[in-house]
C-alpha positions as CSV (number, residue, x, y, z in Angstrom):
1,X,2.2,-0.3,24.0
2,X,4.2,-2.5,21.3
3,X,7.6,-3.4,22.6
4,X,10.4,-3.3,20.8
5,X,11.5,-6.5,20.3
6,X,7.7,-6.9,18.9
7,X,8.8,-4.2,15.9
8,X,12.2,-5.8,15.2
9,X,10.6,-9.2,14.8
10,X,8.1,-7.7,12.7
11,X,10.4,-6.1,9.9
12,X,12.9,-9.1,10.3
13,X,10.1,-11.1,9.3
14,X,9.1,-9.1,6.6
15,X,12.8,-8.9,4.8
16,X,12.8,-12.5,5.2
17,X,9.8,-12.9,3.1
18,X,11.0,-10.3,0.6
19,X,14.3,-12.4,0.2
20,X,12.5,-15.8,0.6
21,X,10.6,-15.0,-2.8
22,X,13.7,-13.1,-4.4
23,X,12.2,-9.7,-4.3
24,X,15.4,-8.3,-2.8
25,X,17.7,-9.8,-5.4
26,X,17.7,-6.8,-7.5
27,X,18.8,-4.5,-4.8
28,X,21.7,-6.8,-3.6
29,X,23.1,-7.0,-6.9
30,X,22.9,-2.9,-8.0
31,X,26.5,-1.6,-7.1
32,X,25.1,1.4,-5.7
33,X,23.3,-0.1,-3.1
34,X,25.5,0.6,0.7
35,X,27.3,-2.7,1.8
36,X,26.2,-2.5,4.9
37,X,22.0,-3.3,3.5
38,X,23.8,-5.9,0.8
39,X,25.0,-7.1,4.1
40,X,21.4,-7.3,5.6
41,X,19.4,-8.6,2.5
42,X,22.3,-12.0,2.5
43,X,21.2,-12.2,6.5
44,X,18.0,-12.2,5.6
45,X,17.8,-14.9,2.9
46,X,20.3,-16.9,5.0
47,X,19.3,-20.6,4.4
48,X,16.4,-19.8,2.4
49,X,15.6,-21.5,-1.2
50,X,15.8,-18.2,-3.5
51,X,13.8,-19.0,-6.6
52,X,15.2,-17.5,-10.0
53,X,12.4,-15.9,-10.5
54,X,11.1,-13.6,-8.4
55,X,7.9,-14.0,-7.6
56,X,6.8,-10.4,-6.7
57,X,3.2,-10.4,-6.0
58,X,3.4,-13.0,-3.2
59,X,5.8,-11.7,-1.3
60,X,3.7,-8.1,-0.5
61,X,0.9,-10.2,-0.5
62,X,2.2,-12.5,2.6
63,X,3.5,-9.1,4.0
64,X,0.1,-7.8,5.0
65,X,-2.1,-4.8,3.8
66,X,0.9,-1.9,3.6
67,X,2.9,-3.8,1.6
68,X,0.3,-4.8,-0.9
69,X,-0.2,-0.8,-1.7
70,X,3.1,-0.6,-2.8
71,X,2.8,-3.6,-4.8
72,X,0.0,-1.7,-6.5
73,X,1.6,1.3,-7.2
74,X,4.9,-0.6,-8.7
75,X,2.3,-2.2,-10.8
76,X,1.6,0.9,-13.2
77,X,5.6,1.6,-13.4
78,X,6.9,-1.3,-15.6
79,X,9.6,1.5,-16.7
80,X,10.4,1.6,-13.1
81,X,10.6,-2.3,-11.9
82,X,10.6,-3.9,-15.5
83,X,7.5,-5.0,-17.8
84,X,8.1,-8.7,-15.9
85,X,7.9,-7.6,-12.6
86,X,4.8,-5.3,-13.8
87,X,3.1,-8.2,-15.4
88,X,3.7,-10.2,-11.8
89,X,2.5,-7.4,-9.1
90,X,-0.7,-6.6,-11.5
91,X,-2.1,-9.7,-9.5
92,X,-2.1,-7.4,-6.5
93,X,-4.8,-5.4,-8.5
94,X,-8.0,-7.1,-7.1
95,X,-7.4,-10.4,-7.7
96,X,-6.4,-11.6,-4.5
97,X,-7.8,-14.3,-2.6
98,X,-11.3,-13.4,-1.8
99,X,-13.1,-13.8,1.8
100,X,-15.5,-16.8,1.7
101,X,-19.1,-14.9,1.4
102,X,-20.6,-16.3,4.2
103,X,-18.2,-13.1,6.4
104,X,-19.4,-11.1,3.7
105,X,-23.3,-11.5,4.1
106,X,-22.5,-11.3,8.2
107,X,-21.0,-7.9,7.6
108,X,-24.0,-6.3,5.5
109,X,-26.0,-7.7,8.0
110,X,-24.1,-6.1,11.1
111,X,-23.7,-3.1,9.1
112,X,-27.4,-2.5,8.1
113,X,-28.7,-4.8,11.1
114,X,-31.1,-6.1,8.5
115,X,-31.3,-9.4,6.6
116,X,-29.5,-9.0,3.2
117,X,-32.9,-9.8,1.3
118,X,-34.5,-6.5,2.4
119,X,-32.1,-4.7,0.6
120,X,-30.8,-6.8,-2.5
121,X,-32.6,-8.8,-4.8
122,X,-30.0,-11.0,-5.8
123,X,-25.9,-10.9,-4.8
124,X,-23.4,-12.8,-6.7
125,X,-21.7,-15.2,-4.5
126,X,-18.2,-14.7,-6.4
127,X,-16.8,-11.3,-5.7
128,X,-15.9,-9.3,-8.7
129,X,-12.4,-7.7,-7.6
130,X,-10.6,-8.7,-4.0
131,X,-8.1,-6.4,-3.1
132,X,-6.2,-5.3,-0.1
133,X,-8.8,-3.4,2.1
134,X,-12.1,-4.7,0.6
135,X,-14.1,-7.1,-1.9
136,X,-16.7,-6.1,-4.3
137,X,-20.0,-8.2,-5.3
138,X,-22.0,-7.6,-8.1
139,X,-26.3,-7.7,-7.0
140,X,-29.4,-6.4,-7.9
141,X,-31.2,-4.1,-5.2
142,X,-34.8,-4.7,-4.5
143,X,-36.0,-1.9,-6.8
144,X,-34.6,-3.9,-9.7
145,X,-31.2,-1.4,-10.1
146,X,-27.7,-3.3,-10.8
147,X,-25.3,-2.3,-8.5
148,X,-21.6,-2.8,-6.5
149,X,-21.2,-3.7,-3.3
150,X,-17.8,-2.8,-1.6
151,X,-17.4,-4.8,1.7
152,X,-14.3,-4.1,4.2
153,X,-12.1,-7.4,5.0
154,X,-13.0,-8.4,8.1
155,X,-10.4,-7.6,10.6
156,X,-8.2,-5.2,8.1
157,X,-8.5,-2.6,10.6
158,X,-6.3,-4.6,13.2
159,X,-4.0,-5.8,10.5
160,X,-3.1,-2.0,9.2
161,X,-2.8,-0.6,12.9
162,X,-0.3,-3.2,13.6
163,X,1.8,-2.6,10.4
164,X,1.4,1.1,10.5
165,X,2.4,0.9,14.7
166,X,5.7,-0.5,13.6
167,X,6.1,1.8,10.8
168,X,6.0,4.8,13.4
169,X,8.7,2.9,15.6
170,X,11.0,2.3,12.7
171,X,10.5,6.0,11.5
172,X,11.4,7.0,14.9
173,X,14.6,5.0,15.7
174,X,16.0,6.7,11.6
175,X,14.9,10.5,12.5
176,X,16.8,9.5,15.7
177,X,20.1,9.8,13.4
178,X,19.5,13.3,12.3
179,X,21.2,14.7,9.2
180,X,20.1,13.3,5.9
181,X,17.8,10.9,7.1
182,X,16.0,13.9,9.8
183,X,15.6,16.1,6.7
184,X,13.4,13.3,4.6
185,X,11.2,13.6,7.8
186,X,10.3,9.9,7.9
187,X,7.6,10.4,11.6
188,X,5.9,13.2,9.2
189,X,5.6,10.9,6.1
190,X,4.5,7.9,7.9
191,X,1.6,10.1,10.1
192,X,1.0,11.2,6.9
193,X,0.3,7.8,5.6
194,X,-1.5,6.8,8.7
195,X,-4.1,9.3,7.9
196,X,-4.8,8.3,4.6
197,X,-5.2,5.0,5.7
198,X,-8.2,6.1,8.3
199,X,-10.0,7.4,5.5
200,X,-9.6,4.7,3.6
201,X,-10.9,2.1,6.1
202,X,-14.1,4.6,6.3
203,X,-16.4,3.2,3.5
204,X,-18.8,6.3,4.2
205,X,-15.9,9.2,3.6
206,X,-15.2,6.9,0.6
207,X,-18.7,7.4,-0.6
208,X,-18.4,10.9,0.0
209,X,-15.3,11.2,-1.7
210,X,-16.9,9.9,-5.0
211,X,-20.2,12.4,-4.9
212,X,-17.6,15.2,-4.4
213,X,-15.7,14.3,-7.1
214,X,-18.5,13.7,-9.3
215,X,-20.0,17.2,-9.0
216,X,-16.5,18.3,-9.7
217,X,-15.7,16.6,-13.1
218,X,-19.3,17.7,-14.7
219,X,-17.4,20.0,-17.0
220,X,-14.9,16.6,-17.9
221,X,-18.1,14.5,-19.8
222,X,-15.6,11.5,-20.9
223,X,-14.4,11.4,-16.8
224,X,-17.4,9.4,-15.1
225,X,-17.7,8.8,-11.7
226,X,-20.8,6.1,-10.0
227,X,-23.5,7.0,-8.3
228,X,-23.7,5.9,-4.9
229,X,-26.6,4.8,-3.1
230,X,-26.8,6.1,0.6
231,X,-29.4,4.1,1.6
232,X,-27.1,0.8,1.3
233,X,-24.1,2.4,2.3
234,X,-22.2,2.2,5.6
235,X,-19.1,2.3,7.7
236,X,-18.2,-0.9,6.5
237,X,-20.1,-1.7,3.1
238,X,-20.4,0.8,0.4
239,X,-23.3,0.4,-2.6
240,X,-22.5,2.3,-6.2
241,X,-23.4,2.0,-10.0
242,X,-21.8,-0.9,-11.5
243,X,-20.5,0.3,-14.7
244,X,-20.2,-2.4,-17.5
245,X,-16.9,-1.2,-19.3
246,X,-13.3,-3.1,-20.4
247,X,-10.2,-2.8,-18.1
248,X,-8.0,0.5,-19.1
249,X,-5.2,-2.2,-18.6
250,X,-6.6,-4.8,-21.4
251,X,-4.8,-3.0,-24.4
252,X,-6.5,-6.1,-26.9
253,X,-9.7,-5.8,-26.1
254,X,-9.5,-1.9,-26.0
255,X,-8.4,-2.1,-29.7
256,X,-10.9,-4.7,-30.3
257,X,-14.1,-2.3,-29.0
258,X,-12.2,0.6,-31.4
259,X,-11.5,2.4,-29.2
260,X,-8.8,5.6,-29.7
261,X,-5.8,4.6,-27.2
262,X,-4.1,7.9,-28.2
263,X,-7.3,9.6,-26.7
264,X,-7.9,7.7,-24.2
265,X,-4.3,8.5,-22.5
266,X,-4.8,12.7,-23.1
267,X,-8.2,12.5,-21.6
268,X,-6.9,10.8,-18.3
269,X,-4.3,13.0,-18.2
270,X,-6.7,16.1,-19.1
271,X,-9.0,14.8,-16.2
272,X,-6.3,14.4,-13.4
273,X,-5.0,18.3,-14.2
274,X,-8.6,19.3,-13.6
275,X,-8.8,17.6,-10.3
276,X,-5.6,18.5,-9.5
277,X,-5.4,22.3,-10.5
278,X,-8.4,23.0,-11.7
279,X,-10.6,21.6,-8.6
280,X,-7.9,21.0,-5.9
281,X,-9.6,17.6,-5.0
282,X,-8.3,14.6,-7.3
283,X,-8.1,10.8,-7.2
284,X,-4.7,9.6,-5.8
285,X,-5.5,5.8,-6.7
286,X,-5.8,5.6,-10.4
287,X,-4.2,2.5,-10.9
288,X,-4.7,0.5,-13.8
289,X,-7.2,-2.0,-11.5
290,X,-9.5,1.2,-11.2
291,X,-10.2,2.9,-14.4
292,X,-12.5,0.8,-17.0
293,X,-13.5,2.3,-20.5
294,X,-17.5,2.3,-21.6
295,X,-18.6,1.7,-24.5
296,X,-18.7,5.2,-25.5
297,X,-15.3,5.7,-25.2
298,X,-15.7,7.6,-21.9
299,X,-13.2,6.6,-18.5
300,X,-15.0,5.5,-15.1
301,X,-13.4,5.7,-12.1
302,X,-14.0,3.4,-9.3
303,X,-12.3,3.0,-5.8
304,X,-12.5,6.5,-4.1
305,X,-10.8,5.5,-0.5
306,X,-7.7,7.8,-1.1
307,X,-8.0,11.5,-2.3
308,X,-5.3,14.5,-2.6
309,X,-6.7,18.2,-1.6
310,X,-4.6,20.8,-2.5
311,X,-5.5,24.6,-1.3
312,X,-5.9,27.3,-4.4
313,X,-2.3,29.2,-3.6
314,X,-0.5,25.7,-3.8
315,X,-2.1,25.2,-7.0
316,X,-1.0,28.3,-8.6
317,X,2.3,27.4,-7.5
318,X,1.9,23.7,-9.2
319,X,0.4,25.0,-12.2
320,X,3.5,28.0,-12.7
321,X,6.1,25.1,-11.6
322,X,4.8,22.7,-14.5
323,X,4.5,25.6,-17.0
324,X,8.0,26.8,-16.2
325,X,9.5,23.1,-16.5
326,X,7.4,22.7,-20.3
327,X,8.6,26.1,-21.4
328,X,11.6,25.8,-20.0
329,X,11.3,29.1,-17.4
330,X,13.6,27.2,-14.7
331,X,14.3,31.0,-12.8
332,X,10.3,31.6,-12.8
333,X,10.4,27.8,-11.3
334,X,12.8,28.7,-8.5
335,X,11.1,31.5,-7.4
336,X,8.2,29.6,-6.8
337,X,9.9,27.2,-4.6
338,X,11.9,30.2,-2.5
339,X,8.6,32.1,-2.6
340,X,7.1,28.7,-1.4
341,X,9.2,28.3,1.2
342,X,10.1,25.3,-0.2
343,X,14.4,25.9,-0.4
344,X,15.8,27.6,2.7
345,X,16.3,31.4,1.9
346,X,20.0,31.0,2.4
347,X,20.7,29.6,-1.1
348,X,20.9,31.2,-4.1
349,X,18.2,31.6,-6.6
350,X,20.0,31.6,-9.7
351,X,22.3,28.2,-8.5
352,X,18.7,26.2,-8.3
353,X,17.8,27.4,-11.4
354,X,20.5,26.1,-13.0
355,X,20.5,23.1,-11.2
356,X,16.7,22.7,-12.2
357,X,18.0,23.7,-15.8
358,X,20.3,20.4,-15.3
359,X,17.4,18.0,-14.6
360,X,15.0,19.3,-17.2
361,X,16.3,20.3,-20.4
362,X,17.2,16.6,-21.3
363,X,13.9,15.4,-20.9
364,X,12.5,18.3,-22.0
365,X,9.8,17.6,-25.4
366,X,11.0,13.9,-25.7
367,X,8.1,11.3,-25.0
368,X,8.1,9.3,-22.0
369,X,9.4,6.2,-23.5
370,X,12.8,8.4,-24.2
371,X,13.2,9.5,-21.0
372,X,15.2,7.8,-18.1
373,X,13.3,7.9,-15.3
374,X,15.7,6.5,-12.8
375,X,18.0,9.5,-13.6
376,X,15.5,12.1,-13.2
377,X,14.5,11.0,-10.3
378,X,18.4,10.9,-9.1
379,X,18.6,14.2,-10.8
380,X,15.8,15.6,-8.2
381,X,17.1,13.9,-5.2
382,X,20.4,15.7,-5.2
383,X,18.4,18.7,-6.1
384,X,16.4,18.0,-2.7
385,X,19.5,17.3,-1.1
386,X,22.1,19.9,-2.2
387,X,20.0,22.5,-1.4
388,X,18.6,21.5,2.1
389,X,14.6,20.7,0.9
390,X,12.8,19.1,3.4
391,X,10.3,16.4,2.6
392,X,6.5,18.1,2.1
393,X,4.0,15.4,2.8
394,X,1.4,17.4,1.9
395,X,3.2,16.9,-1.8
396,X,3.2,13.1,-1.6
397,X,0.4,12.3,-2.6
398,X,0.0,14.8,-5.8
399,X,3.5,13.3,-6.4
400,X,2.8,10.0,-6.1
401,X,-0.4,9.9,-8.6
402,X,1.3,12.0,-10.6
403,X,4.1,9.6,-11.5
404,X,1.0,7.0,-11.7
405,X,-1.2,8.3,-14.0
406,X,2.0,9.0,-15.9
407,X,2.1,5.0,-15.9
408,X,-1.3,4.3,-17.0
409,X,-1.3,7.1,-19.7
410,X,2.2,5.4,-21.2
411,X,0.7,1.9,-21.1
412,X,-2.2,2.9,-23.7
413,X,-0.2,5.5,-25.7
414,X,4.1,4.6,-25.5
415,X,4.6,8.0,-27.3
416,X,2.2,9.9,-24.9
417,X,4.2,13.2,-23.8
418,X,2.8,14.6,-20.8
419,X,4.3,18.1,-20.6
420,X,3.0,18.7,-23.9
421,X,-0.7,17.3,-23.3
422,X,-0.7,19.7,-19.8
423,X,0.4,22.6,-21.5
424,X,-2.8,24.1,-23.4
425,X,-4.8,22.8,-20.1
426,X,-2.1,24.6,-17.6
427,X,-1.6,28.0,-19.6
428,X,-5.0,28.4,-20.1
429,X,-6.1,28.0,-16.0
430,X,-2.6,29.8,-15.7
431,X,-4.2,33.2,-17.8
432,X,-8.2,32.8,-16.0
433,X,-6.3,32.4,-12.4
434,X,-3.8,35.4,-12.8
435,X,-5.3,37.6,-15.5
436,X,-6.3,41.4,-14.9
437,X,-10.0,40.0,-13.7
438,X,-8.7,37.7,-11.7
439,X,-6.6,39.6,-9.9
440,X,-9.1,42.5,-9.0
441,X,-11.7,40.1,-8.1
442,X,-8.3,38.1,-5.5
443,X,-7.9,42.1,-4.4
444,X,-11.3,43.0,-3.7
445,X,-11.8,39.7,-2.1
446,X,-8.8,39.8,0.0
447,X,-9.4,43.4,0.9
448,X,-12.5,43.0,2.6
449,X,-11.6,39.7,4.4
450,X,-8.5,41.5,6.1
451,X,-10.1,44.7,6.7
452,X,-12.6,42.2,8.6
453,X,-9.6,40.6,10.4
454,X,-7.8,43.5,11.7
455,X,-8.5,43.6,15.1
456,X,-7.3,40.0,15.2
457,X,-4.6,40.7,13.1
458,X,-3.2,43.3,15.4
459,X,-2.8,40.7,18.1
460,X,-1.5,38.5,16.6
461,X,1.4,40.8,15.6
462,X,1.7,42.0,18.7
463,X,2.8,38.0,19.8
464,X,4.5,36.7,17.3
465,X,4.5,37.4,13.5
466,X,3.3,34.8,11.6
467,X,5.6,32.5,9.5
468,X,5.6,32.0,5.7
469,X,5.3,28.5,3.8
470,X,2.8,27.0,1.8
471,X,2.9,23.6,4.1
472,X,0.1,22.9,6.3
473,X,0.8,22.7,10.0
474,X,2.4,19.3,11.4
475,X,0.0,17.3,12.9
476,X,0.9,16.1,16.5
477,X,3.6,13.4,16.5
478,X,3.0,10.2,19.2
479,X,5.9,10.0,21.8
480,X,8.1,7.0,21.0
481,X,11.2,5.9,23.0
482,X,13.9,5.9,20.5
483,X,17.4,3.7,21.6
484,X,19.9,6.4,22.0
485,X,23.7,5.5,20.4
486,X,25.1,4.2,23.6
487,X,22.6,1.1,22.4
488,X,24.7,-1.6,20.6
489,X,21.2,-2.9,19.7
490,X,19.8,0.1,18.4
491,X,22.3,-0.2,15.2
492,X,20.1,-3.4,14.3
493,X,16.6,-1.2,14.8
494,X,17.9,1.6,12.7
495,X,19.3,-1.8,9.9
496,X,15.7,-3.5,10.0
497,X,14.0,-0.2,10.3
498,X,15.2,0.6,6.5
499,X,12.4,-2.4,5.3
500,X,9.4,-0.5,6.9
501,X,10.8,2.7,6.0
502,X,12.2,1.5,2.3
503,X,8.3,-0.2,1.7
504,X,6.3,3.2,3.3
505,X,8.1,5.6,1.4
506,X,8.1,3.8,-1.8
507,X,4.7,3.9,-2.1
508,X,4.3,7.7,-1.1
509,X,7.1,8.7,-3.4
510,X,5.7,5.9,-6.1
């Protein structure tokens, strides 16, 4: 078990190298940040050379793993950090430094327990794309086929264990505090997290992932997704089509193919609705780094290590919320959430409308390039606050590539709106989910299953009733000693606590 004197000297070490490369500067000098972090960010770049320009990218990167994901993320948001600060953490994409190939080759051949020649003709030395997690090679298999190949970093599973281990202890020391900080439910957002990060570091679920998804988007033709080969893939190596295509990201060479920018931004967004409303399985890592355009025009998607599910009644209630905010139907919107369980049903319906009315109307039809995201987002967290919301990790995610394929979709088309590009898509899933057919076919359906449940539905009544929500079950929490107030050192936990918990939550909310 990790002390905690381990955890402390982990997240000291990590604000040190956030103000060592001047990536907290921006934070010290807003005059809404508390005194008491201003106070804790000088600490922390006590003695150290600040350069005038930040310099981003290396700091997550000399972080480790976790931080390097939010690096990522803050990459497609250069309304959110700045276009310089975009420009600089694009280098997290996949162009880090790559793993010599020699501990590349060792790990196909542990993987398949077979020399590399019995399965690839030909493997280019010099990895295409080194990201966080894994590397990629281009080769040629031995029935003559051009392919990826997606090898782990050796060791990555030690590295994110140890981060996420202290991201648990810092969550726990802040829930310890209770009020504002026990309702963002850090320990549920960081388990959270820690899940996605198993199936990430799981090359086979991965490939799994991608063949799901590909049956899936057959009715999106311009939303490709590779082929993966089974026979090549493992735990820890995963083989797929190589697509030859240009980066979504390289706006010049995009216009020099011909290709319709404008299009290419509604059919990404059109695609992610599908997944996300439509099919209830979507890609929660389309960052600018993983999308390429063919030369047909079409979008391929690569990099299927983290995927959202959402379950068909949470959908409905997605799909209502976003037609309600386009149309402007903010009571229909707040009934969701009450009906959701989302608000506590001591508040009033028709005070959250209006203070949904608040947020919305002024961004309402403008483009995104119009609207100011910081105070949207400040708009929803006193929403969230006012009205006693807890934190839904089960959202996160949905959230989180919301907000990035948002991003993406800006960076090729400035005057993109994406209200209006989701509303023909929404309203018309809307009227085939909740028209007359429908509806008879949800009755019939859900007639027959509880006529086949009754007997186990009378016992249950007869223990407890069962409770409304549309969030899934907790999972189990780990036991974790938490310094109680009587502590003077647990003040300086909960104060270096707020860099594990500040990076984690970033890059769920991001």
């Amino acid at each position: 078990m990790t002390r905690p004197r381990t955890h402390i000297w982990r997240l000291l070490k990590w604000g040190r190298i956030l103000a060592r490369h001047g990536a907290l500067s921006g934070i010290e000098r807003d005059p809404l940040t508390p005194k008491p972090v201003k106070r804790l960010i000088r600490l922390a770049r006590f003695g150290a050379r600040v350069p005038k320009q930040p310099t981003y990218a290396d700091a997550f990167q000399a972080i480790g793993p976790a931080a390097i994901k939010l690096g990522q993320t803050l990459a497609t948001r250069p309304d959110l950090v700045g276009e310089e600060a975009a420009n600089d953490l694009f280098r997290l994409q996949d162009r880090l430094p790559p793993v010599p190939y020699a501990e590349i080759e060792a790990a196909i051949v542990q993987s398949f327990g077979k020399p590399v020649s019995d399965l690839f003709d030909s493997i280019d030395p010099d990895p295409v794309g080194a990201a966080s997690i894994a590397q990629v090679h281009k080769a040629v298999t031995t029935d003559g086929r051009t392919v990826a190949v997606k090898v782990l970093r050796p060791g990555i599973e030690k590295e994110f264990a140890r981060a996420i281990d202290t991201y648990e202890w810092a969550a726990a020391q802040v829930e310890e505090m209770g009020g504002e900080l026990a309702r963002l439910r850090p320990r549920l957002t960081i388990e959270t997290f820690k899940r996605w990060t198993a199936r990430e570091l799981d090359l086979r679920r991965e490939a799994a992932s991608a063949s799901e998804l590909a049956e899936a988007m057959a009715a999106e033709p311009d939303y490709v997704v590779p082929e993966i080969d089974w026979q090549r893939t493992g735990g820890r190596v995963m083989t797929l089509q190589w697509f030859d295509g240009v980066r979504i990201s390289d706006r010049e060479a995009l216009d020099a193919a011909g290709h319709d920018r404008k299009a290419l931004a509604a059919t990404l967004v059109h695609a992610f609705l599908r997944q996300a409303i439509s099919e209830g399985f979507f890609h929660a890592d389309m960052h600018q780094g993983n999308l390429f355009v063919l030369a047909d025009g079409k979008i391929a998607a690569i990099d299927f290590g983290i995927m959202g599910r959402i379950d068909r009644r949470a959908r409905l209630w997605l799909a209502e919320i976003l037609y309600g905010l386009i149309t402007g139907n903010y009571r229909r919107v707040a009934e969701i959430h009450f009906e959701a369980g989302y608000v506590p049903p001591h508040h009033n319906l028709d005070e959250f409308a209006t203070a949904l009315r608040a947020v919305g109307e002024p961004i309402r039809g403008l483009p995104v390039k119009d609207i100011s995201v910081g105070q949207m987002l400040d708009g929803l967290f006193g929403i969230t606050r006012d009205f006693d919301m807890p934190t839904q990790p089960h959202l996160l995610l949905l959230q989180k590539t919301m907000v990035m394929v948002e991003g993406v979709a800006t960076s090729l088309d400035p005057d993109v709106n994406m209200w209006e590009t989701a509303k023909p898509f929404v309203s018309e899933w809307l009227r085939s989910e909740l028209g007359p057919e429908a509806a008879i076919a949800d009755r019939l359906r859900e007639d027959v299953s509880t006529l086949l449940r009754l007997p186990e539905l009378v016992r249950r009544l007869e223990a407890e009733l069962p409770k409304r929500g549309a969030a899934p079950p907790a999972p189990p929490l780990r036991d974790i000693d938490t310094w109680k107030s009587g502590n003077g050192w647990r003040y300086a936990a909960i104060a270096v606590a707020a860099f594990a918990i500040g990076a984690v939550g970033s890059w769920l909310w991001l």
